[in-house]
C-alpha positions, 0 to 999 in steps of 0.5 A: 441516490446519494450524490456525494456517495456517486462523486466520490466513487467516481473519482475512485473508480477513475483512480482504479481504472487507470492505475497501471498509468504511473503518475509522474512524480519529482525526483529527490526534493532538494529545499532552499538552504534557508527554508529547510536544513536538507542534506544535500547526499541523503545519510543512507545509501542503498548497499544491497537487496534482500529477496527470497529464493525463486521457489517461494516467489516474492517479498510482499510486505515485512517489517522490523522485528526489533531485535535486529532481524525481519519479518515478510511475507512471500508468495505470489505477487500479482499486483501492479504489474510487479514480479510475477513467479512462475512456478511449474507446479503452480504458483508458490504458497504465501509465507511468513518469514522471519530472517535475521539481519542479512537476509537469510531465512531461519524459519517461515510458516505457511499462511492459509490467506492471501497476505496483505499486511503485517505489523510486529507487536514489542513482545514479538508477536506477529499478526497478518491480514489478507482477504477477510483474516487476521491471524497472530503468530509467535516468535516461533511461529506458532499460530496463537489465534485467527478471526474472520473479519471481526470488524465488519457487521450488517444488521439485517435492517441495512441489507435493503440500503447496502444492496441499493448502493452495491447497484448503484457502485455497479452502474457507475462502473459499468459507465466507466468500463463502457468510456474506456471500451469505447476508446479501445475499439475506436483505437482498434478500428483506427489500425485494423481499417489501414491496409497492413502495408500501411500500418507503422510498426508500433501499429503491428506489435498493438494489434493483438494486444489491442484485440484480447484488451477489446475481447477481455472488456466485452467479456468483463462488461457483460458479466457486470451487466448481468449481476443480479442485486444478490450477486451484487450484495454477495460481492459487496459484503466479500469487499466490505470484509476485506483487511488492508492493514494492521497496526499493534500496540501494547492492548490494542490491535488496529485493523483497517477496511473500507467503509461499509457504507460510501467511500473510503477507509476506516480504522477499527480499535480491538484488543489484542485477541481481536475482539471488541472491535470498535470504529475509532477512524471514518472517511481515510482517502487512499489511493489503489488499496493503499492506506498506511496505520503504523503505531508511533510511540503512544500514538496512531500514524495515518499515511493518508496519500490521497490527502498528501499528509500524515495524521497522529492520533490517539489510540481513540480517533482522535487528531492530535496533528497532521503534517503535509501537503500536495507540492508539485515543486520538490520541496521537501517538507511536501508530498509530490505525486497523485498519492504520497506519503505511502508508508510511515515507521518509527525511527530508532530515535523516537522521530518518523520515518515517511516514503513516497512510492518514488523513492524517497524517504524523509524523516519528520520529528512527530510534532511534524517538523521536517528534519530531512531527505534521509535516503532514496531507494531505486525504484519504478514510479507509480503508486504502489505499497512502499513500506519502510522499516528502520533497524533497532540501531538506527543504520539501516532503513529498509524499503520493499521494492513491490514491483520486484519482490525485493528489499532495499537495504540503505545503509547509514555512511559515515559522516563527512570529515569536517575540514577546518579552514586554514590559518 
């Protein structure tokens, strides 16, 4: 059994467990005048939002189309306790959206997968992973081509070591599900052995949630104790074939998974049919299914959040500069919380935008200096999809609020009067 492997699923499994406990995390940076030249009222400011109507549920991702207008996806949002549509004929089918500069829809085509994400190429060709799919799309919104998991292959002489460590991920899990349904029943116990006179009123209103929570995790814990090694293969290839992301250049189209084998994220170089899929990018760490690949010029920007940093590379894999660190104390060049930078984008001057799943939004020249806090969006806290997009002409930065299913327009304000000191 491969120890690293066990370490590194472990604090995997730790993050995932816990994820609806949203880390605390620093408000707006404000930085030494003499370190950095941070504005001290952020250039953007938030002047409105953009959703969709209630019949087609929520936003959940978009991106800038460059010629003034977006691109979204919609549908069902059912991640990190965000907005849930409920719908009396079912839940609403997921949709590409293009819109045009305020909002307003002007046409939308149905996706026959569950959407991930999306990138916009420059001639405006749209392509969308969700579960195992990526799918391109023009302008109009007809489908140009589709593929199943081009990126993923198993030859038949790895099945034996892939199912060995599918059995191994399955037994470190059921420990952790077994720690966390411990805690749970001795929570229980603790209110179900006081006489209900005696029970506070936090204590009444626990209880039932607290005996489904109980019912839930016996239930959950059984069924993965009794998955035989097929059914764990089986589930490990379906994981192993899932599209997190998706970047465009002019030839290529870059596609992010996890690893086939151990811990992480990689980045996978086709060509803009989705074909000769090469691995160009190994053992990205990224926190809740969050791993950022956006094409910045000529080159590759890695949101690695686990890290707390941004990578640049070239359109082989390989590093040309990073820039960030873990800073609990605000300032602005670092990155505070359990996992940030979320999301990167390219400014409309050729600069990088990066946002934290705070809020905040900061931009980087892309040698990596930091130039400053440009705006911050209001948003609940914890780690979450935070992507950002910035307009052609650089006067509105968008940031998707996932908890909501919305997306946040901040607007640039006009500069401040210079006032000249009197003689």
């Amino acid at each position: 059994m491969n120890t690293q492997f066990l370490f590194h699923l472990a604090v995997a499994l730790s993050r995932v467990w816990f994820v609806d406990a949203a880390q605390p995390q620093q408000p707006l940076p404000r930085a030494a005048a003499q370190d950095h030249a941070v504005v001290e009222v952020p250039q953007f400011k938030e002047t409105r939002r953009i959703a969709v109507a209630a019949e087609h549920g929520a936003i959940l991702g978009f991106v800038p189309d460059g010629t003034g207008g977006l691109v979204v996806l919609s549908g069902q949002n059912l991640r990190y306790g965000s907005y849930r549509g409920q719908q009396a004929g079912g839940p609403p089918p997921d949709r590409l959206v293009w819109m045009n500069a305020t909002g307003t829809e002007q046409r939308a085509v149905v996706l026959p997968e569950n959407p991930r994400g999306l990138n916009c190429a420059d001639d405006g060709t749209v392509y969308v992973v969700g579960n195992a799919t990526v799918a391109w799309y023009d302008a109009t919104g007809k489908l140009l081509g589709q593929r199943e998991a081009p990126h993923f292959s198993l030859p038949e002489e790895e099945h034996e070591a892939f199912t060995e460590e599918a059995v191994d991920r399955r037994d470190l899990s059921v420990t952790h599900q077994e720690k966390s349904l411990k805690s749970l029943e001795e929570t229980l116990e603790a209110i179900e052995s006081k006489p209900e006179e005696d029970r506070t009123p936090v204590e009444k209103a626990r209880l039932n949630s607290l005996q489904q929570q109980v019912k839930y995790q016996r239930e959950a814990l059984e069924r993965r104790r009794s998955m035989t090694p097929q059914q764990l293969f089986d589930e490990a290839v379906s994981n192993a074939k899932q599209l997190y992301r998706v970047a465009v250049s002019k030839q290529h189209v870059f596609l992010v998974g996890r690893e086939t084998f151990g811990y992480g994220y990689a980045v996978w170089r086709c060509d803009r049919e989705c074909q000769q899929p090469e691995k160009i990018i190994s053992g990205l760490s990224g926190c809740c299914g969050q791993m950022d690949v956006q094409v910045i010029s000529n080159q590759l920007a890695v949101a690695e959040n686990s890290r707390h940093r941004v990578i640049l590379m070239n359109f082989d894999g390989e590093k040309t500069s990073t820039f960030g660190q873990r800073d609990r104390s605000g300032t602005a060049a670092g990155f505070s919380g359990c996992c940030n930078p979320m999301n990167t984008c390219q400014t409309s001057d050729g600069g990088l935008l990066t946002s934290e799943s705070n809020g905040c939004v900061k931009k980087f020249a892309v040698d990596g200096t930091f130039q400053e806090v440009v705006g911050n969006a209001d948003v609940r806290q914890g780690c979450k999809n935070s992507s950002v997009g910035m307009s052609a002409d650089g006067s509105r930065i968008y940031y998707l609020d996932i908890s909501k299913g919305q997306i946040i327009v901040l607007e640039k304000q006009p500069a401040a009067p210079v006032q000249e000191d009197e003689p």
